[in-house]
C-alpha positions as CSV (number, residue, x, y, z in Angstrom):
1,X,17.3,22.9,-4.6
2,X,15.8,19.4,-5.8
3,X,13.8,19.2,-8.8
4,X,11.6,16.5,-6.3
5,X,12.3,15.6,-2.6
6,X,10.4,12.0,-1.7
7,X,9.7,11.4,1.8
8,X,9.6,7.9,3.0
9,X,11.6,5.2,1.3
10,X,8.9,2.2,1.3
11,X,7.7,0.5,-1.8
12,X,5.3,3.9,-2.4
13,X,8.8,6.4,-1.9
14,X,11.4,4.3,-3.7
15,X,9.2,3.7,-6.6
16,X,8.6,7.4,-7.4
17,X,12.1,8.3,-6.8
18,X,13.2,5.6,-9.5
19,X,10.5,7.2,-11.8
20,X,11.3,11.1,-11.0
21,X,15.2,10.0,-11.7
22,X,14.4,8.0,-14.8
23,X,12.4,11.2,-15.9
24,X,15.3,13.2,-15.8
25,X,14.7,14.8,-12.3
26,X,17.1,15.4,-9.7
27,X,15.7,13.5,-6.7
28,X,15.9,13.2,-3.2
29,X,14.8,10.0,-1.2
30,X,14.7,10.9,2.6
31,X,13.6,8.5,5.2
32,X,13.4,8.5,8.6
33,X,14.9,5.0,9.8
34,X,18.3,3.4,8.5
35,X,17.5,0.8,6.0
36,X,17.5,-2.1,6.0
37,X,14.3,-1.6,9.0
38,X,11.5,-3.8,9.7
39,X,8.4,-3.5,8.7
40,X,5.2,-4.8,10.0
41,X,4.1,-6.2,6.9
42,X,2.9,-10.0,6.0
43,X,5.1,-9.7,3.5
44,X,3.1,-11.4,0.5
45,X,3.9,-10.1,-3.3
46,X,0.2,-10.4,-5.5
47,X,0.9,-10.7,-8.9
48,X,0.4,-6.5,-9.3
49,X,3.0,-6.5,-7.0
50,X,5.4,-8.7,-8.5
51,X,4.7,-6.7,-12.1
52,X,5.5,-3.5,-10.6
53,X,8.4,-4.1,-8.4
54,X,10.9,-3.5,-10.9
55,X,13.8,-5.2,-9.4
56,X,14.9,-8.8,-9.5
57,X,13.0,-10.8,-7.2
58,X,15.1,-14.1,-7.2
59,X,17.3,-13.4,-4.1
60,X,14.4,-12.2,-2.3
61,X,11.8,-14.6,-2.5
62,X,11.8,-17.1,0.8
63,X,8.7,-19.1,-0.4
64,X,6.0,-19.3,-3.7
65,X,2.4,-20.0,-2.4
66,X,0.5,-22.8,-4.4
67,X,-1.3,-24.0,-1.5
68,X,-4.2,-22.2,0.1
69,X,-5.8,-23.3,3.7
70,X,-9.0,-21.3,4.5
71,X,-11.2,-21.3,8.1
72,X,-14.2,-20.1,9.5
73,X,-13.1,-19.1,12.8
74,X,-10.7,-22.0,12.9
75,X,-12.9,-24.4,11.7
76,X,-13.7,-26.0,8.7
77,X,-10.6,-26.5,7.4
78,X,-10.4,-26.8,3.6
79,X,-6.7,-27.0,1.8
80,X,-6.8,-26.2,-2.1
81,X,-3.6,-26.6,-4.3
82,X,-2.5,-25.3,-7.5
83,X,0.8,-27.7,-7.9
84,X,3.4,-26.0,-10.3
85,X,1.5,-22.6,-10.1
86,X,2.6,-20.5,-7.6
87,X,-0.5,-17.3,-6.2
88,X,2.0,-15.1,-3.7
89,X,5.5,-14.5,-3.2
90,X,7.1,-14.0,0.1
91,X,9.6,-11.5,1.1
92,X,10.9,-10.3,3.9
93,X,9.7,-5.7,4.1
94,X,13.4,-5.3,4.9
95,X,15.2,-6.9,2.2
96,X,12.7,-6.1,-0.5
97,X,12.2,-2.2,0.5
98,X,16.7,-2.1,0.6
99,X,16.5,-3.4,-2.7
100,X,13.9,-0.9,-4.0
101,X,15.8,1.9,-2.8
102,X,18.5,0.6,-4.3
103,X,17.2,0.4,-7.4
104,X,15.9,4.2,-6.9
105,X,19.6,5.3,-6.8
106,X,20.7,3.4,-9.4
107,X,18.2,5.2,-11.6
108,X,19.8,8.0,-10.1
109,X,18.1,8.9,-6.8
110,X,20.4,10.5,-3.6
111,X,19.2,8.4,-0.8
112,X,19.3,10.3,2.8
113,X,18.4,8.1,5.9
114,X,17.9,9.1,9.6
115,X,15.9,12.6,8.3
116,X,12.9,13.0,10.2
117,X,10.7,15.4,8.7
118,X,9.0,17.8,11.0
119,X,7.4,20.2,8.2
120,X,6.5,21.6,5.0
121,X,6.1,24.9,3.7
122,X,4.8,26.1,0.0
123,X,7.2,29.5,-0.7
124,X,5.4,32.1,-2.3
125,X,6.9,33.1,-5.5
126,X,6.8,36.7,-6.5
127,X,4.2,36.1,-9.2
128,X,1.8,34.4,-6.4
129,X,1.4,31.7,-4.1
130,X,3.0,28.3,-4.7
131,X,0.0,26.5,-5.0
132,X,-1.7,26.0,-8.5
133,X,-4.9,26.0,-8.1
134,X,-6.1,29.2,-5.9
135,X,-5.2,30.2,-2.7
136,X,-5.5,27.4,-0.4
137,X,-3.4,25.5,-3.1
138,X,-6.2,22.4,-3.5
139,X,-7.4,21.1,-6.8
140,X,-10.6,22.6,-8.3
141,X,-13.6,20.7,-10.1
142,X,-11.5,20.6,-13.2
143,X,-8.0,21.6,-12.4
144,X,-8.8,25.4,-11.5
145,X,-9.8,28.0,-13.9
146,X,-6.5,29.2,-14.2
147,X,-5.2,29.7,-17.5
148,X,-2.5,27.2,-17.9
149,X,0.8,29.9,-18.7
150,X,-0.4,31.4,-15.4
151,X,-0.3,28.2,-13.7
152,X,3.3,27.6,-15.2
153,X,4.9,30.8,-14.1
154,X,3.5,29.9,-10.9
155,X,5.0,26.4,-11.1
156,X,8.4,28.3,-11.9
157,X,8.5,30.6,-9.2
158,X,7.6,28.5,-6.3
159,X,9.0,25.3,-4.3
160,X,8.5,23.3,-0.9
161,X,10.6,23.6,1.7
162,X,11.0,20.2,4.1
163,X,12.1,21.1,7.1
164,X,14.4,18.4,9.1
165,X,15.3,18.1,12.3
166,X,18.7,18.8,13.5
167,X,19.7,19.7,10.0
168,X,19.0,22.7,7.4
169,X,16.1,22.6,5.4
170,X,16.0,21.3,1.7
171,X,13.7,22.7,-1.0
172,X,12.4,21.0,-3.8
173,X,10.2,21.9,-6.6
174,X,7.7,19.0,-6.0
175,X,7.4,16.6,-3.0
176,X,6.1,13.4,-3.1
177,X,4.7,12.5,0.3
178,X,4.9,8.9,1.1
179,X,5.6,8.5,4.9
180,X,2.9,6.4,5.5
181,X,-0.5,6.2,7.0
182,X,1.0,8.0,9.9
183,X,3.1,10.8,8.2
184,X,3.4,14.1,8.4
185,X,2.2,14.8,4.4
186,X,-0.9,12.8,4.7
187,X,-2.3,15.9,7.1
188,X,-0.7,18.4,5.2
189,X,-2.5,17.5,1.9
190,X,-5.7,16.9,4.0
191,X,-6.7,13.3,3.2
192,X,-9.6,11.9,4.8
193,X,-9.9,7.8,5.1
194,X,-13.1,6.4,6.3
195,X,-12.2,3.0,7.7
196,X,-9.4,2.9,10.2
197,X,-8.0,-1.0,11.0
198,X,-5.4,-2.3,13.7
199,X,-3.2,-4.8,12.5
200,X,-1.7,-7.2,15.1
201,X,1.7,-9.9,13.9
202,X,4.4,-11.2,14.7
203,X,7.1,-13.3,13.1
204,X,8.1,-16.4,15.1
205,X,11.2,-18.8,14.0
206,X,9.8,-22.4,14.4
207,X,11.8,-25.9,13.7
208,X,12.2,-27.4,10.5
209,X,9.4,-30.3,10.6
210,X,6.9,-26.8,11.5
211,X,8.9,-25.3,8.3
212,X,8.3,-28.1,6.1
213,X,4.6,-28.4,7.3
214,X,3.6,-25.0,5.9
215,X,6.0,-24.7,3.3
216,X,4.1,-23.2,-0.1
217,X,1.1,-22.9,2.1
218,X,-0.6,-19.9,3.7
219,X,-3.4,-20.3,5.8
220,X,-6.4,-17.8,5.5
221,X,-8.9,-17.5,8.5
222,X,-12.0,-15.7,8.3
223,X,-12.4,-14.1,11.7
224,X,-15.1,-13.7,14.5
225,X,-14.7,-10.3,14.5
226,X,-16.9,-8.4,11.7
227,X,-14.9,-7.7,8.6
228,X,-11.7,-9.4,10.6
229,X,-9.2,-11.8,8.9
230,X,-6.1,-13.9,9.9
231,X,-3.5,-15.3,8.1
232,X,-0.3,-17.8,7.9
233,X,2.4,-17.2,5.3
234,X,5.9,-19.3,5.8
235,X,8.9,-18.0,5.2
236,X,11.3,-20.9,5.2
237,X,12.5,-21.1,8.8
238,X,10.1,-18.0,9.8
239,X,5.9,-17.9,10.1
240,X,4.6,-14.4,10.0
241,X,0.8,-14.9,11.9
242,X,-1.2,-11.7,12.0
243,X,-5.3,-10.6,12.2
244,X,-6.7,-7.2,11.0
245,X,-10.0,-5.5,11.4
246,X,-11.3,-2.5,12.4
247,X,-10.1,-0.3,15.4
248,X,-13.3,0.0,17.1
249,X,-12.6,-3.9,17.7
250,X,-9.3,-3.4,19.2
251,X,-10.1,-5.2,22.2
252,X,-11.4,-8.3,20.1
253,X,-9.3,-8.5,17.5
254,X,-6.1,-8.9,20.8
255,X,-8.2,-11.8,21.9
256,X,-8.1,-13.7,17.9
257,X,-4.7,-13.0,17.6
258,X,-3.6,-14.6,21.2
259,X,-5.9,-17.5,20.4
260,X,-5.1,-17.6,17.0
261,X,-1.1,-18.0,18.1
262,X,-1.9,-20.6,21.0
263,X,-4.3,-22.7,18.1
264,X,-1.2,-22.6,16.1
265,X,1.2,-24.0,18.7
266,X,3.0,-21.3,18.9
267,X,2.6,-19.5,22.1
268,X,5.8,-20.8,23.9
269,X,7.9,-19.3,20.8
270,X,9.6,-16.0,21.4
271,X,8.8,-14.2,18.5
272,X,11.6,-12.2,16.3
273,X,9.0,-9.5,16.0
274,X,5.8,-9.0,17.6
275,X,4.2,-5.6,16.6
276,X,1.0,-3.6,15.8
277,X,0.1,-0.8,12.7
278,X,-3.1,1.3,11.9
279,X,-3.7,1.0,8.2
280,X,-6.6,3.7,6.9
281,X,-8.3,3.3,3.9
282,X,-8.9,6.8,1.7
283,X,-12.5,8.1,1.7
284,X,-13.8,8.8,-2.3
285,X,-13.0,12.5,-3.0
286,X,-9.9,12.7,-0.6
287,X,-7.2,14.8,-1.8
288,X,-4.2,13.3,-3.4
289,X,-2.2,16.5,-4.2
290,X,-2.2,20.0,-2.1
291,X,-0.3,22.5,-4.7
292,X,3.3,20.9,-5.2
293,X,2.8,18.0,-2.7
294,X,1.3,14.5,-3.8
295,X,1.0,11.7,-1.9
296,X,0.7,8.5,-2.6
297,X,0.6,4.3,-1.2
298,X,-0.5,4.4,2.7
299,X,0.1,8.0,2.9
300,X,-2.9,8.5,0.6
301,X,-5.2,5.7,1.9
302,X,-4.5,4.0,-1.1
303,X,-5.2,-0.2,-0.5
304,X,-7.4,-2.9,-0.6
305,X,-10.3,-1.9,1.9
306,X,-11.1,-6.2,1.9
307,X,-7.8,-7.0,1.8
308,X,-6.0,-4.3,3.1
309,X,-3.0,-5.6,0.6
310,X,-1.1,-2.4,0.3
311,X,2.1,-2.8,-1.6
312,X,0.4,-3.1,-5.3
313,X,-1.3,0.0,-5.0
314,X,2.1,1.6,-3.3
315,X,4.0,0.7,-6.5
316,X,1.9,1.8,-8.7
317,X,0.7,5.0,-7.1
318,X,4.6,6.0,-6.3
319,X,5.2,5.4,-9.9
320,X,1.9,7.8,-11.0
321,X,3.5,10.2,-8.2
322,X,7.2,10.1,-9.2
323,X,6.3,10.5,-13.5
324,X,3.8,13.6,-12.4
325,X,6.6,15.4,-9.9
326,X,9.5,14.9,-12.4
327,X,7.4,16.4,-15.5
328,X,6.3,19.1,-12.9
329,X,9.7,20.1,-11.9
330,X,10.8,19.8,-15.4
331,X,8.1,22.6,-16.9
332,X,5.1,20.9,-17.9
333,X,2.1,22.6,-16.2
334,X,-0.7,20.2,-16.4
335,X,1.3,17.0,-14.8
336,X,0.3,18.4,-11.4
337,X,-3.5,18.2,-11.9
338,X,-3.2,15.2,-13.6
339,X,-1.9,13.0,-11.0
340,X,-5.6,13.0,-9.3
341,X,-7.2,11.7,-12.3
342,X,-4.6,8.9,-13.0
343,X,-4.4,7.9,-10.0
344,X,-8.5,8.0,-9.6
345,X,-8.8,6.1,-13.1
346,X,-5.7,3.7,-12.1
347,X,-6.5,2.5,-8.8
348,X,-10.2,3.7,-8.0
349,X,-12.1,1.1,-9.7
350,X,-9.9,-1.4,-7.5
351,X,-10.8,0.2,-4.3
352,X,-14.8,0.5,-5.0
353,X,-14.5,-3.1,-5.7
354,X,-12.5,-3.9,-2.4
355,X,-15.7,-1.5,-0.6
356,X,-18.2,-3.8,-1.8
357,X,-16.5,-7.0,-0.9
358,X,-16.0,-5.8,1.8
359,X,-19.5,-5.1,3.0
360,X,-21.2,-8.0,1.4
361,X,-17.6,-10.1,3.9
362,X,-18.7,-8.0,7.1
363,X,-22.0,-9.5,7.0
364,X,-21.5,-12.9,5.2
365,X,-18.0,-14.2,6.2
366,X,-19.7,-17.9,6.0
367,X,-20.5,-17.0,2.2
368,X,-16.9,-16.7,1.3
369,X,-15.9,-19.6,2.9
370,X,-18.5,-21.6,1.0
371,X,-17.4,-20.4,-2.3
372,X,-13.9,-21.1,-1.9
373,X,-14.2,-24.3,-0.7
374,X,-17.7,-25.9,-2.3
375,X,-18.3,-24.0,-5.1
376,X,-16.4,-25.5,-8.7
377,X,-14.2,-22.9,-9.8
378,X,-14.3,-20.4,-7.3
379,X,-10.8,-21.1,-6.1
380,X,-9.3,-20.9,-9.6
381,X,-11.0,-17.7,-9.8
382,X,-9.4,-16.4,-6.6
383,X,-5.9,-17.9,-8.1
384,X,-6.1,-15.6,-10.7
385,X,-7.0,-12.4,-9.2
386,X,-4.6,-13.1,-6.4
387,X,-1.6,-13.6,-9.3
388,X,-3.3,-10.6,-11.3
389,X,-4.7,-12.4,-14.5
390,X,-8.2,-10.6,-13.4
391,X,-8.9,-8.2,-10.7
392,X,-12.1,-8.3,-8.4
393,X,-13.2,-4.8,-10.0
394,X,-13.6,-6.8,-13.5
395,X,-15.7,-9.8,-11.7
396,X,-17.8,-7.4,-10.0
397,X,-18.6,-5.7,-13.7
398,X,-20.5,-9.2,-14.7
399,X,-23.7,-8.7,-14.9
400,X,-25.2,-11.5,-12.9
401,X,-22.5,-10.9,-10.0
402,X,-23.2,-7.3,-9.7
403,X,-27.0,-8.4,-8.7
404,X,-25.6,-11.1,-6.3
405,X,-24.2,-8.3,-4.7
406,X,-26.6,-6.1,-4.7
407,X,-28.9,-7.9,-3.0
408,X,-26.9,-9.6,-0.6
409,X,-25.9,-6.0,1.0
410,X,-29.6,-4.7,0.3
């Protein structure tokens, strides 16, 4: 018996098995592949990202962005530079996610790869079901009516069971669920997302005078497709090229990325990795915890839904995740319940934010392009939200932006 099993050992898992451990909790990090594994991922640190990483970045970073290309469909071309300054980091998924699991068993986490999951199961204690909050185990308005010392002997007598296949099954007092968009925990917990995207990338090698062309530079298009985006980001001898938008444009979105490649010049090269993801966005209300099981980074729809920049909000919702199973497992009775909240008060503003840029983008991609390129200090602002001085959530709590807003998506 664990005091918390974490399934899925991305940037979401390793992060709350570092916490649970630090907390004092015995911890179990399962995940499915052997690490290091690739990841379709553009592979770009924001400063959240950076802040909450909580390992040492130096030996992982293959470029610093102070340059910033943006299009309109390919056109337009505008190149803005912040010499000396540097907006993203670049990393390779498969070295940074090694090093964040290893920085989960340093803290004190056992690390199992090649576990696939196939189930969980809430055991039934004798004083009632495992759950916390009534019988189907979901959170109430206000975290139940339960009295809290009913609640705790609850929390006592119960666990999880994870079933594995082609091995026993492990129990834990609290599971943290963070498999990914495609997991098993996400379905178990019952999250709902209401915007579903296709990702399309690859990563092609390319000579050195192609290296040193786009080196500290990423290129951002803004796409044909509503709400679709492309992008460039170098790393050293390595391009990672990619589009995203939403899945009922599948068909579309293949067509920007193969023309997207051949306007690049990079159609004859074979790339190292040429893949596709579905990245799903959470829905306000959904749940983030069924009874004993939280989830949290893509296996809660937790992202950018303008962006769709993931690894901040995995960090930082793994962390929530991790501090709330270890105090859990460890007797308090209201951690639990309060995992919701923090992560609503945390990371919800961010997302509402991300909505409504998003909506006001979908119509107006033209708009975006014009402020970042014509309007005076437009691109400093974007400098600093991208390296997280300010977020988008504060700039949309301006008075005279919110009305821009407002009546642009009117």
């Amino acid at each position: 018996m664990f005091d918390v099993i974490v399934i899925g050992a991305g940037p979401a898992g390793a992060s709350a098995a570092r916490a649970a451990a630090r907390a004092g909790a015995t911890v179990c990090l399962l995940e499915r592949a052997e690490l290091p594994r690739y990841k379709t991922c553009g592979g770009g640190l924001v400063g959240l990202s950076a802040d909450h990483a909580g390992v040492d970045l130096s030996n992982l970073v293959r470029a610093s962005i102070d340059q910033l290309t943006v299009t309109l469909n390919g056109r337009l071309a505008r190149t803005r530079r912040r010499p000396g300054r540097p907006m993203l980091s670049m990393v390779m998924r498969s070295e940074f996610d090694r090093a964040l699991a290893d920085s989960a068993c340093a803290a004190g986490a056992s690390l199992r790869t090649g576990v696939h999951v196939t189930g969980l199961r809430e055991v039934t204690g004798p004083t009632g079901p495992a759950g916390l909050d009534g019988p189907a185990g979901l959170d109430g308005p206000a975290g139940g009516e339960v009295r809290a010392a009913e609640r705790f002997q609850r929390q006592q007598a119960g666990c999880v069971e994870v079933s594995v296949r082609g091995g026993p099954d492990l129990r834990a007092r609290v599971v943290v669920g963070a498999d990914g968009a495609s997991g098993r925990t996400g379905g178990y917990v019952g999250v709902r997302c209401d915007q579903v995207d296709v990702g399309l990338e690859g990563e092609f090698p390319v000579s050195a005078p192609t290296a040193r062309r786009w080196a500290g530079r990423v290129l951002l298009d803004w796409g044909p497709v509503p709400g679709s985006y492309a992008w460039l980001f170098p790393k050293g001898e390595a391009l990672t090229v990619g589009v995203i938008g939403s899945r009922a444009h599948g068909g579309a979105l293949r067509s920007y990325y193969t023309d997207l490649v051949r306007g690049l010049g990079l159609d004859a090269v074979t790339p190292l990795h040429d893949s596709g993801h579905l990245t799903r966005v959470r829905a306000v209300g959904s749940p983030l915890r069924r009874g004993r099981v939280l989830v949290a980074g893509d296996a809660a729809g937790l992202l950018d839904p303008w962006t769709r920049e993931g690894i901040s909000f995995a960090l930082r919702s793994g962390r929530l995740a991790g501090e709330a199973a270890a105090r859990a497992a460890l007797g308090d009775p209201c951690a639990l319940v309060d995992y919701p909240r923090r992560v609503e008060a945390v990371l919800g503003p961010e997302m509402d934010a991300g909505r409504e840029v998003q909506a006001v983008y979908t119509r107006h991609p033209g708009l975006l392009h014009a402020l970042l390129t014509c309007m005076p200090g437009t691109f400093g602002l974007f400098g600093r939200i991208v390296d997280g001085r300010t977020t988008v959530a504060r700039q949309l709590r301006r008075p005279g932006v919110r009305s821009v807003t407002a009546a642009i998506t009117r």
